[in-house]
C-alpha positions, 0 to 999 in steps of 0.5 A, a space after each residue: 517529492 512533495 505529496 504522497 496520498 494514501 486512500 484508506 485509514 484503515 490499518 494498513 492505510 494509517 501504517 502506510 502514512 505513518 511510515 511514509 512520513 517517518 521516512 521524512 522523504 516528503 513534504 505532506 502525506 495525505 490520508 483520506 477515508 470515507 468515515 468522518 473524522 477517522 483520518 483527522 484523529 489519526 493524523 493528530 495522533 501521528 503529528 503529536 508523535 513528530 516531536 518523538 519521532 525526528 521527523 518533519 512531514 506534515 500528515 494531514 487527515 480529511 474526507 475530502 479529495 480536494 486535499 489529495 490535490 497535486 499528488 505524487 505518489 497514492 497508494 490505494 488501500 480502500 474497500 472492503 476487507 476479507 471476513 472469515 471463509 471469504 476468498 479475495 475474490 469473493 470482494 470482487 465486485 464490490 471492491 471494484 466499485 469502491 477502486 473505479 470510485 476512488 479512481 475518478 475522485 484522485 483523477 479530479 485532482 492529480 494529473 500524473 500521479 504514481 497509483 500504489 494499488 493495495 485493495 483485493 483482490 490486488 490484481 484485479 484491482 491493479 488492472 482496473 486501476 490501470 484500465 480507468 485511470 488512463 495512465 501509462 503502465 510503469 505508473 500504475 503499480 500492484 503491491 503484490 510482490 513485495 508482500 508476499 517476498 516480506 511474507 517469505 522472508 518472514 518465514 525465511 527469518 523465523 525458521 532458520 533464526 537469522 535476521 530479517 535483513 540477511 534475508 533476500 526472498 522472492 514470490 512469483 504469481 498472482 496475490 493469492 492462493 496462486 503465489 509461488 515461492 521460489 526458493 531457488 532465487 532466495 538467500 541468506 547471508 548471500 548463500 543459496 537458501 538450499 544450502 
């Protein structure tokens, strides 16, 4: 694989590009953002820490699509956040825009890419994604499930004292409120959670 874009320098964008590269399984990660000079600083930031860090992957910060050019992998993290009170839903209609958007933009330049869609509400937006973009189904791709399974093994971990990485967990259902945990499909240890 040679480019991974993330679309967003927010928190979760810049995190997701710092672990991508970190990972090393790339040649040039790309993180864009509509604020100027954001993702350029923290792409400094990021390639200062290479040194530190052992890895080689570029990461390269610009408000330009043209730099997403050829990629293979985008993982979209752009929009609106949620406010105190606010549902995800509530960033419906906005959030759409800016995803359609960004959507049309990478299109311009990226022909078969794999889309990672971050943006809430998620699955509205993985939908949308998949529906403006034209791409077949296994490359468009809803974060949901494994964020939400992370979250529960987090709670998993923290309840019962054991690592993280003993920890198999597993959620079920829409991002959200929706969300169901299924207890009987986790484990700890490889024993059934219930035990």
């Amino acid at each position: 694989m040679q480019k991974v874009t993330i679309v967003g320098a927010g928190k979760y964008g810049s995190m997701t590009a710092l672990r991508v590269a970190e990972y090393d399984i790339v040649e040039k990660v790309v993180m864009t953002d509509i604020v100027e000079g954001l993702p350029q600083g923290l792409a400094l930031d990021m390639n200062q820490s290479r040194y530190v860090e052992n890895f080689s992957t570029e990461i390269v910060g610009t408000n330009n699509y043209e730099d997403t050019k050829d990629s293979d992998v985008i993982v979209i993290t752009a929009g609106l956040p949620r406010k105190p009170g606010m549902s995800r839903m509530d960033l419906l209609e906005v959030n759409a825009n800016i995803v359609t958007e960004v959507t049309n933009n990478l299109l311009k330049y990226s022909s078969e890419p794999i889309i990672i869609v971050v943006t809430n509400p998620l699955d509205q937006m993985t939908a949308l994604v998949s529906k403006v973009s034209g791409l077949p189904k296994n490359k468009v791709i809803g974060q949901a499930g494994v964020l939400d399974s992370s979250r529960f093994a987090y709670f998993i971990s923290e309840k019962l004292g054991v690592p993280m990485k003993d920890i198999y967990a597993l959620t079920l259902g829409s991002h959200g409120e929706t969300m169901v945990p299924a207890p009987s499909q986790c484990t700890v240890n490889g024993e059934p959670l219930s035990n």
